[in-house]
Backbone bond lengths (Angstrom), bond angles and torsions (degrees), N, CA, C in turn:
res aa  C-N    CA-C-N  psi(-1)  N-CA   C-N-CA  omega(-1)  CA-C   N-CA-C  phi
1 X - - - 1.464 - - 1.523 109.45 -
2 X 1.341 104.05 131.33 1.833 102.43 -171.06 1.705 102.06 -86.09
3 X 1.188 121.31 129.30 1.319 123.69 -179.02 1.564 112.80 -69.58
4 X 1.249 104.25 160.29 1.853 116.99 -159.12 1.790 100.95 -147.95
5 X 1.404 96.98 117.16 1.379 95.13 169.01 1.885 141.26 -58.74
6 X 1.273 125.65 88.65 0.883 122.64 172.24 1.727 131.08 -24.00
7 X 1.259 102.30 86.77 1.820 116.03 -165.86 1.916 110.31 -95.86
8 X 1.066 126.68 119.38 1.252 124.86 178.80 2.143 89.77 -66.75
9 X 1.681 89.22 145.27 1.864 92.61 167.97 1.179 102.06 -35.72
10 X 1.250 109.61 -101.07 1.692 126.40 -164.91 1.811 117.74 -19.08
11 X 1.623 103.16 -34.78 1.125 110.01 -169.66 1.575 118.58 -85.36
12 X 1.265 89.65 -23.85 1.501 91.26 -177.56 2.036 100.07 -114.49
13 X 0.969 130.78 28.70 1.524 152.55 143.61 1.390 106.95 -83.99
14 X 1.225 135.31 -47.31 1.601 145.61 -178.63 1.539 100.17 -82.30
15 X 1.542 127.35 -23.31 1.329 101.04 173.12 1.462 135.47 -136.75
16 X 1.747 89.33 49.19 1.717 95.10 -161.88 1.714 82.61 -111.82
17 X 1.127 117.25 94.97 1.277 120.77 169.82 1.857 109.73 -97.99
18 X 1.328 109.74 -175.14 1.665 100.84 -168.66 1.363 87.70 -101.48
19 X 1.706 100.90 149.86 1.524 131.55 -172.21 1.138 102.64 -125.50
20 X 1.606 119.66 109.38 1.298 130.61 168.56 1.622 132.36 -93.57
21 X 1.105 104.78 -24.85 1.529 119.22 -175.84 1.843 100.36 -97.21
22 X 1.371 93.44 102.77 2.144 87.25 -175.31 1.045 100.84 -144.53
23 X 1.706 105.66 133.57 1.459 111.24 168.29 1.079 133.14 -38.28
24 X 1.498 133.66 170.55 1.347 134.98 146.40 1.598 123.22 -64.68
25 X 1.384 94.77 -28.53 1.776 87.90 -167.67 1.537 124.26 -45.54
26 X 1.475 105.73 156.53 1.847 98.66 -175.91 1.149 100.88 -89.16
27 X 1.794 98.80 146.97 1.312 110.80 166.07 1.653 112.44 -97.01
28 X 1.297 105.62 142.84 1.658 96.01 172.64 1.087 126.52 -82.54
29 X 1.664 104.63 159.25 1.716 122.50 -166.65 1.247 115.88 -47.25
30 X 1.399 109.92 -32.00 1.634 109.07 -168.47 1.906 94.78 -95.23
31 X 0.746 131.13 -41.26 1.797 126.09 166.24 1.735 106.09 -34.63
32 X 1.311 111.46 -55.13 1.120 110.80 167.88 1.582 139.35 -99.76
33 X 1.153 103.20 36.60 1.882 135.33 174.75 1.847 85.34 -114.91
34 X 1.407 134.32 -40.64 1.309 130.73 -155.35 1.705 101.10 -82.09
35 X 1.388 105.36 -66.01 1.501 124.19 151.16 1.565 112.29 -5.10
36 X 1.660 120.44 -79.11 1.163 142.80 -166.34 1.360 113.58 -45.78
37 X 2.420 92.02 -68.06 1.667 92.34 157.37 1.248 142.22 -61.46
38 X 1.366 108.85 6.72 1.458 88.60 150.83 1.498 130.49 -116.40
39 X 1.149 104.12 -2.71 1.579 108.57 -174.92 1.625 90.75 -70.19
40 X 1.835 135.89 -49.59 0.933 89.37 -170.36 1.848 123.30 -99.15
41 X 0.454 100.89 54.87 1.759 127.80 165.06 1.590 111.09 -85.79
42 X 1.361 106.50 0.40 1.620 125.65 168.44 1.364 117.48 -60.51
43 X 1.376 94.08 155.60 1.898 81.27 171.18 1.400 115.03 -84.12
44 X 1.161 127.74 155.74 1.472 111.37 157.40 1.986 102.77 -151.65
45 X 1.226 114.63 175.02 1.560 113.61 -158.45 1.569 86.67 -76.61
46 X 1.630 91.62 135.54 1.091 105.12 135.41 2.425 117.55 86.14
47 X 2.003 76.85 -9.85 1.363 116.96 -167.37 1.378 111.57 54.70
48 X 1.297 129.34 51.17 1.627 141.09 -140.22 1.532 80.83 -104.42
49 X 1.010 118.89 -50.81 1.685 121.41 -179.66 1.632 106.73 73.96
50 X 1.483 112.24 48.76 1.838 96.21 178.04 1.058 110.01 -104.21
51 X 1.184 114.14 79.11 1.465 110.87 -167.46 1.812 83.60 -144.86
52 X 1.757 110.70 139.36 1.114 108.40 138.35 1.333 127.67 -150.25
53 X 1.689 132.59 -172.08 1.310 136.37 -152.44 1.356 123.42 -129.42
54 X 1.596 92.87 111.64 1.774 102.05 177.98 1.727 139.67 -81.14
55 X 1.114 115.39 75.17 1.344 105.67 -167.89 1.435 121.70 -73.00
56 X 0.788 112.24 132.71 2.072 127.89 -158.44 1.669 96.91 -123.83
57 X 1.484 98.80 91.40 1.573 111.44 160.27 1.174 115.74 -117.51
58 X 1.371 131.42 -20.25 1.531 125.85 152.27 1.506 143.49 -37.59
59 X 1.491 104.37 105.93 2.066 85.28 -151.16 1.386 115.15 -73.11
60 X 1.582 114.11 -4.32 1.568 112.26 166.70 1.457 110.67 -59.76
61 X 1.654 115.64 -68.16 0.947 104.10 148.21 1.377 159.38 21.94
62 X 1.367 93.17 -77.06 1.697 115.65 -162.03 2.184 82.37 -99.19
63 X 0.596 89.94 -35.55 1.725 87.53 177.92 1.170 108.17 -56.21
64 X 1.228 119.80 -67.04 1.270 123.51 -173.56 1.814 116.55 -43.23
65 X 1.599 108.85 -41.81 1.121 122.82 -162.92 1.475 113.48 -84.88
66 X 1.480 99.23 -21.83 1.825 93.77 162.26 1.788 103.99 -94.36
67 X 1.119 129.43 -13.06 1.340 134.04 155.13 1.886 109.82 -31.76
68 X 1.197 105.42 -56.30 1.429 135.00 -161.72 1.656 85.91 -76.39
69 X 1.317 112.50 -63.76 1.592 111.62 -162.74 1.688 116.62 -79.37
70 X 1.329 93.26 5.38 1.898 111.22 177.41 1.589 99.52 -63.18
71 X 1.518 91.25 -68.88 1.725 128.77 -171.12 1.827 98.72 -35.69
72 X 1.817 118.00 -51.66 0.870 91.82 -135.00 1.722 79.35 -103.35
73 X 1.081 112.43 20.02 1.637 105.31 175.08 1.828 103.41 -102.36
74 X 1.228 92.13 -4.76 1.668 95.47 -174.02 1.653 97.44 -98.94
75 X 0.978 92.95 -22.05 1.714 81.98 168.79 1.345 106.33 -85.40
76 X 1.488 127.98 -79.23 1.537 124.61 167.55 1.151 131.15 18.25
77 X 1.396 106.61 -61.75 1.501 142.49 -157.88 1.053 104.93 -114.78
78 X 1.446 127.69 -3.97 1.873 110.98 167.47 1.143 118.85 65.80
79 X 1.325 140.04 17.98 1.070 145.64 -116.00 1.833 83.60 -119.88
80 X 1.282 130.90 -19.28 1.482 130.47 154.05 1.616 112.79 -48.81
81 X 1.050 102.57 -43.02 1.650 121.69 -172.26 1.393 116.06 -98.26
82 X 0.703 132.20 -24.75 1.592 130.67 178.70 1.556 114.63 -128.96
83 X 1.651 115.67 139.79 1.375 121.90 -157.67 1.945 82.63 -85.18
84 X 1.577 79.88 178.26 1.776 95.50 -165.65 2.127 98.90 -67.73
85 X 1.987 94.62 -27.75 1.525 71.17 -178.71 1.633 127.92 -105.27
86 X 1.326 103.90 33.74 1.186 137.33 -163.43 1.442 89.22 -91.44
87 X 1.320 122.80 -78.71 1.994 150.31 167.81 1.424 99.04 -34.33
88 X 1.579 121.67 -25.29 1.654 95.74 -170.56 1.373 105.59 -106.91
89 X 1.754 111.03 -27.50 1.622 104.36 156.75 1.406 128.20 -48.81
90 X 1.564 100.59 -40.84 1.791 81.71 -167.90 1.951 92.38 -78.84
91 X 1.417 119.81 -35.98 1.477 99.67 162.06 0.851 136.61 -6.08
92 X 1.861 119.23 -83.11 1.236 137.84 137.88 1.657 127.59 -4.18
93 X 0.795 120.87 -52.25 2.045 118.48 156.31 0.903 96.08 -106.08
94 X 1.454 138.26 75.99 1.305 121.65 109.59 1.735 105.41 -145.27
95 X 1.301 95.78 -178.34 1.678 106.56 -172.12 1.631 106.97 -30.51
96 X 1.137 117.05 -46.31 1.522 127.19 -167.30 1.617 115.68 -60.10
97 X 1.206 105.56 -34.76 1.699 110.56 -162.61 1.183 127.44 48.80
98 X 1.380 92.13 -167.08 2.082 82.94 -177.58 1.517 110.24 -95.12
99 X 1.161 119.00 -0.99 1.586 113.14 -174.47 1.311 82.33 -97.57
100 X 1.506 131.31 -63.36 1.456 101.57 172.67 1.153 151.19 -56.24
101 X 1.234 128.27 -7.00 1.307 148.46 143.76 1.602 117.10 -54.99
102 X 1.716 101.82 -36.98 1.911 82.91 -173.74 1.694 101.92 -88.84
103 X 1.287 108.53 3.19 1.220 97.98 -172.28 1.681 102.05 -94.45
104 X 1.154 134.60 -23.87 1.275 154.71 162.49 1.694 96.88 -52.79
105 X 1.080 127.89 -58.20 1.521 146.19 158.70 1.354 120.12 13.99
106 X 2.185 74.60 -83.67 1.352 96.51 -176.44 1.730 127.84 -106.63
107 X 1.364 91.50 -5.82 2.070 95.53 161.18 1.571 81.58 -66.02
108 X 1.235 136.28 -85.37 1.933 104.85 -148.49 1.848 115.83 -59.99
109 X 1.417 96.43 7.71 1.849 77.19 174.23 1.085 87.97 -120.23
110 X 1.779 145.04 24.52 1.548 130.30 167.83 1.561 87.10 -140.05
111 X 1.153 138.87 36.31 1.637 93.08 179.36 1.296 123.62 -87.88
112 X 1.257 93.95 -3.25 1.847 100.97 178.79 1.943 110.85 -66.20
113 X 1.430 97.07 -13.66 1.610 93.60 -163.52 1.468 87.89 -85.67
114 X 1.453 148.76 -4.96 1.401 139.32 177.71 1.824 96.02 -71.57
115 X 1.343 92.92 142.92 2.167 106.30 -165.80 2.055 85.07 -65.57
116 X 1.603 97.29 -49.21 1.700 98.17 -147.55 1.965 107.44 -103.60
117 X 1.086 126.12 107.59 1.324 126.40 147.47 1.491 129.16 -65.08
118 X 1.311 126.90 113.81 1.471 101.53 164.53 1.609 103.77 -130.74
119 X 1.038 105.46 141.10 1.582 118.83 -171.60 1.476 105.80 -112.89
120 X 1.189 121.60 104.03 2.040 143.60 177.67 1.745 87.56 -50.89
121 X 0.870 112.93 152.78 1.542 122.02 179.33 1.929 113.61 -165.27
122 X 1.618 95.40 106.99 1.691 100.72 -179.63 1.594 103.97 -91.37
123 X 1.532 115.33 147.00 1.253 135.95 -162.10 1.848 108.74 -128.70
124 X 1.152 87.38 109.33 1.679 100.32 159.18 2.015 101.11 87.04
125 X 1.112 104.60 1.75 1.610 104.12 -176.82 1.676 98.80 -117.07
126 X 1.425 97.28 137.37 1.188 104.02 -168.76 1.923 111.16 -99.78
127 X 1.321 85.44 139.86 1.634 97.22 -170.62 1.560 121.72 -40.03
128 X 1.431 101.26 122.97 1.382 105.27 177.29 1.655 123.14 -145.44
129 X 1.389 135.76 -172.42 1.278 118.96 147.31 0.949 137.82 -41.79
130 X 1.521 127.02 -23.26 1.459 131.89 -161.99 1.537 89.39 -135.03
131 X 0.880 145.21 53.46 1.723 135.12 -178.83 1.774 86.97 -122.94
132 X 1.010 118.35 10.15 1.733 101.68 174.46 1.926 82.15 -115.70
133 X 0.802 157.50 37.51 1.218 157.28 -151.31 1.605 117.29 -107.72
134 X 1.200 78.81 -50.13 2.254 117.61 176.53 1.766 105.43 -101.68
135 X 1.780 115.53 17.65 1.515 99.86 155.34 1.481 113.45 -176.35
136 X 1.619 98.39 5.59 1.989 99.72 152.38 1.695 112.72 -58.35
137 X 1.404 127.43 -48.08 1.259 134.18 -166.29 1.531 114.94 -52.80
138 X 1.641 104.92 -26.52 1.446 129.70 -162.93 1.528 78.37 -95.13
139 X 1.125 108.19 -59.64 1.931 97.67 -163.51 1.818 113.61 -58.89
140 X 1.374 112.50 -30.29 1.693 113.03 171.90 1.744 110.65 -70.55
141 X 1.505 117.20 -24.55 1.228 122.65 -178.39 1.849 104.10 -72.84
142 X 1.039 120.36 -42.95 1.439 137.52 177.63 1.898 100.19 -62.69
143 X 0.977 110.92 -26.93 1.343 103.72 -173.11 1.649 121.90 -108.71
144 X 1.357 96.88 -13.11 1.487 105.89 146.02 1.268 136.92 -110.19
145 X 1.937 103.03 14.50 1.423 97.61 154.71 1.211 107.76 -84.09
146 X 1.365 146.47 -48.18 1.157 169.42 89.04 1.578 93.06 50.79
147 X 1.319 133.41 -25.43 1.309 128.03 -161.29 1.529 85.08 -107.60
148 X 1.270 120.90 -74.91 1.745 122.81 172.09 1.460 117.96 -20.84
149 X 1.664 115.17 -28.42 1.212 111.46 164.02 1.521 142.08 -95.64
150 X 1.406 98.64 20.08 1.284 105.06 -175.95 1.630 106.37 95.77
151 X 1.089 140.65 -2.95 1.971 133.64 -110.88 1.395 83.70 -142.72
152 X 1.779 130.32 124.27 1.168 129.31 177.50 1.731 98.87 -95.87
153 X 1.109 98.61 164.60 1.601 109.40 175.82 1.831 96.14 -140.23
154 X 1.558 94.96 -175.58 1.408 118.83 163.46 1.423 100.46 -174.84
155 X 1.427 116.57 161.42 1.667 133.29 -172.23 1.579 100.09 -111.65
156 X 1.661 118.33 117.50 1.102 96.99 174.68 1.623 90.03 -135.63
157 X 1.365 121.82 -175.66 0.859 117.62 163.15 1.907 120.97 -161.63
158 X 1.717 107.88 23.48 1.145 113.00 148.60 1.598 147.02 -38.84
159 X 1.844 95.36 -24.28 1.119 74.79 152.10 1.127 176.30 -159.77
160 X 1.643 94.22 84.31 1.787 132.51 -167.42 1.266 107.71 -115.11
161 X 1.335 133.12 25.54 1.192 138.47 158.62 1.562 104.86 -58.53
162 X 1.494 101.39 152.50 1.764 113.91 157.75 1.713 93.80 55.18
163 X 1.198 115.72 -137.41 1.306 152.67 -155.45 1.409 108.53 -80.47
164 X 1.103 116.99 -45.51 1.776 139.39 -169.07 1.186 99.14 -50.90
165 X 1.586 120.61 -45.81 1.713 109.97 -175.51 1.692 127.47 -49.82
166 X 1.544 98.85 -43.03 1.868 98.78 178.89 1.647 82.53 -87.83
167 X 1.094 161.42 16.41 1.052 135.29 146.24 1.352 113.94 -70.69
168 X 1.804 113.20 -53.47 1.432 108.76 176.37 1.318 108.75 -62.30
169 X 1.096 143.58 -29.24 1.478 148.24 143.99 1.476 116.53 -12.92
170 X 1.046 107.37 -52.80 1.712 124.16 -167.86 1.827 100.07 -88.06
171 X 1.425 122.43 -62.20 1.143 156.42 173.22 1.640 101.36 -30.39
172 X 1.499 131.57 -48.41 1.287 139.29 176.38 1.428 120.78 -117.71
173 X 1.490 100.62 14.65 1.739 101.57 173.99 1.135 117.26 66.32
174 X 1.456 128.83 32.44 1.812 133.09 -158.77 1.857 90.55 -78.12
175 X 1.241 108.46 158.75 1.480 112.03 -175.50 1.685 99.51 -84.01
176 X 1.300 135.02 166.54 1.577 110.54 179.33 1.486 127.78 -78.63
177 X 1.880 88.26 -2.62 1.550 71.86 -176.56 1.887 97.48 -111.02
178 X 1.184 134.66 80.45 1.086 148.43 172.00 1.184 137.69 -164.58
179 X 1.445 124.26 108.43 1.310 145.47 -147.03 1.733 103.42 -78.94
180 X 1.479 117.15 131.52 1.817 117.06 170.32 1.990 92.99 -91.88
181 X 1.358 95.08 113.55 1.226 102.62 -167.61 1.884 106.46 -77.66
182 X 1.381 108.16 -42.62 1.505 112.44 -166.98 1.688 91.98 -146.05
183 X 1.455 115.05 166.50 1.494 115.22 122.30 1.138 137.36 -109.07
184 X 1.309 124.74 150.82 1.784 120.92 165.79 1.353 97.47 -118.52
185 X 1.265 102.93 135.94 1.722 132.33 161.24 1.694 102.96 -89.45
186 X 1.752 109.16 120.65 1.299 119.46 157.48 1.339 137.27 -82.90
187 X 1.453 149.21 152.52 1.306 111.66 161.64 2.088 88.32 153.80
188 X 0.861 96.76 126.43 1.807 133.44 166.84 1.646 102.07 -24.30
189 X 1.312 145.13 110.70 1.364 149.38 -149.19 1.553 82.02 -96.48
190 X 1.350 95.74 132.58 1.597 118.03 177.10 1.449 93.79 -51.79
191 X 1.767 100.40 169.02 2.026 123.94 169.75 1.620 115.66 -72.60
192 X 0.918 117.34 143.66 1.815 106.05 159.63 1.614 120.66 -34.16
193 X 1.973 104.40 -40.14 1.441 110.29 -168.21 1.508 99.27 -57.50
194 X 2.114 117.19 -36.62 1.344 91.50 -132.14 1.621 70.21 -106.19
195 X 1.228 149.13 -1.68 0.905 137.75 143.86 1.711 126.34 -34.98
196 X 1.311 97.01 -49.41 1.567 89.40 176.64 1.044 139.04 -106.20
197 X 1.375 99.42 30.34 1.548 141.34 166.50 1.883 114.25 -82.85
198 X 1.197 108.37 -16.98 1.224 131.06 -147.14 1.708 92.54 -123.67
199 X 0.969 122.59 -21.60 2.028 127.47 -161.21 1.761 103.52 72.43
200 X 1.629 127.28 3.81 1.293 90.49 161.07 1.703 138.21 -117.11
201 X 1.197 115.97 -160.10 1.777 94.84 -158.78 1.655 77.81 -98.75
202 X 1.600 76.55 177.05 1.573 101.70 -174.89 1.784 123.30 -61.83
203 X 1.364 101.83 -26.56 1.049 101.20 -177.24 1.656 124.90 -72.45
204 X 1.497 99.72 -12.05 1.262 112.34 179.18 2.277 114.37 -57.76
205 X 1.356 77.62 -12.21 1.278 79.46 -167.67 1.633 114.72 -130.89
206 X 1.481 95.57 43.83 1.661 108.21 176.64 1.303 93.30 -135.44
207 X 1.357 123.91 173.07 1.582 126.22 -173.22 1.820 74.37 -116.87
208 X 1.952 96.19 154.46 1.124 123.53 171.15 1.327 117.30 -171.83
209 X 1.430 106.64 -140.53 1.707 104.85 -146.57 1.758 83.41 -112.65
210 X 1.555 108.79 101.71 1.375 91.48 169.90 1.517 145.67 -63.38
211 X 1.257 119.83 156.20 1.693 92.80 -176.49 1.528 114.62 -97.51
212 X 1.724 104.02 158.87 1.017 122.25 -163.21 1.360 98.81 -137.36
213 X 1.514 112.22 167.10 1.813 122.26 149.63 1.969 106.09 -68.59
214 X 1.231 94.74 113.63 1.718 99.21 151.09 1.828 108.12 1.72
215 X 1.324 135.32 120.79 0.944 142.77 160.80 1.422 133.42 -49.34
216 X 1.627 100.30 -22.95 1.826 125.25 169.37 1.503 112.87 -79.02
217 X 1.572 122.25 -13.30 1.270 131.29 -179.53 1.938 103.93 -71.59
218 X 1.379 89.68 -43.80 1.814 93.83 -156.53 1.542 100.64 -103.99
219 X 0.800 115.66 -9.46 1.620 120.98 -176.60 2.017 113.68 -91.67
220 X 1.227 120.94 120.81 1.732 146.28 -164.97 1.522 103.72 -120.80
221 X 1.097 91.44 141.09 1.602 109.52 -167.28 1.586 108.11 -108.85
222 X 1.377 133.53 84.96 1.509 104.88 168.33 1.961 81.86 102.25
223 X 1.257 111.87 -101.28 1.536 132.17 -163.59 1.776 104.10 -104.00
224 X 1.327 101.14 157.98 1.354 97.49 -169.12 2.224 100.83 -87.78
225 X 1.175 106.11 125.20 1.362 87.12 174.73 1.793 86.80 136.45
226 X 1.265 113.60 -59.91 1.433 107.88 172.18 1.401 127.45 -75.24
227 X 1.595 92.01 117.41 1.378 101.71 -178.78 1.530 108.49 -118.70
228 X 1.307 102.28 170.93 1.790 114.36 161.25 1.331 123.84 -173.10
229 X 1.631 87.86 173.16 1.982 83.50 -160.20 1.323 119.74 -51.01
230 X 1.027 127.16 167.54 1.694 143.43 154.75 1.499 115.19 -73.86
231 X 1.656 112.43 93.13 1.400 115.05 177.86 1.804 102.64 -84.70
């Protein structure tokens, strides 16, 4: 039995932030059978459960699929149009920064080197605003089992931009009527050494308390607009 860190809720909700810099090493089958059961332990409407789960350990595969998620971060990011230090200034003012930015960086020029893909997948409901509704809850549950194991993740979903989607469609045999909702990349958060081998800091590769705006900013009382302090 592979051991799993004993995380209080709260504590491990406060510190499953996204992990970009991740080894290759494999994770085992049953780590990710543990993972699985719990993501779906999610809510979803109605407990309809149409949701199912693609795991992508094949590195043709998995090539292809950061192939796909190259494209759509290079569009995103303008990255035709704007030089690399162009992307890390405006980085730099804004929420992201530049460590978050280089770490954004380099998941699209490594993501193939993460061991585990798994791609959330809704079935028979047709795409809408709310069709991630019945299997985001499942996908944050997956990522803090994933946290209990030592095991960094991140949520991306570049890459289903443009065209790429009925490709990933085609690419994993999806039935037609079932949507690739996100991806998550699995995989063991690089060392400080090999981190700073790489230009980033150490922290890139510890789980913590991600940042946010103040919780008193976004939070309405009753009507939207009334707020108040945090006693």
């Amino acid at each position: 039995m592979v051991e799993r860190q004993p995380l209080d809720v709260l504590e491990a909700i406060h510190s499953t932030r996204s992990i970009r810099f991740l080894k290759p090493d494999p994770i085992p089958d049953e780590v990710i059978w543990a993972i699985l059961d719990a993501a779906i332990r999610g809510p979803n409407g109605s407990n309809m459960q149409r949701w199912g789960w693609v795991v992508v350990t094949d590195p043709e595969k998995k090539k292809k699929l950061a192939d796909f998620y190259r494209d759509g971060w290079n569009l995103a990011n303008r990255v035709e149009k704007r030089s690399r230090e162009e992307r890390f200034a405006i980085a730099s003012t804004n929420q992201l920064g530049y460590q978050g930015y280089l770490g954004v960086e380099y998941l699209a020029d490594h993501l193939e080197d993460a061991p585990v893909f798994i791609i959330p997948v809704t079935i028979g409901a047709r795409p809408s605003l709310r069709s991630g509704s019945s299997i985001y809850g499942a996908v944050q549950n997956l990522q803090l089992a994933a946290r209990a194991f030592g095991i960094g993740t991140t949520f991306t979903s570049a890459h289903a931009i443009e065209d790429h989607a009925e490709e990933t469609r085609e690419l994993l045999d999806l039935p037609e009527n079932a949507v690739d909702m996100c991806l998550i990349p699995l995989g063991y958060p690089m060392t400080e050494e090999e981190l700073a081998a790489v230009g980033a800091s150490p922290n890139q590769g510890r789980f913590g308390v991600p940042r946010r705006v103040p919780v008193e900013q976004v939070t309405h009382w009753d009507s939207w607009g009334d707020q108040k302090a945090r006693t």
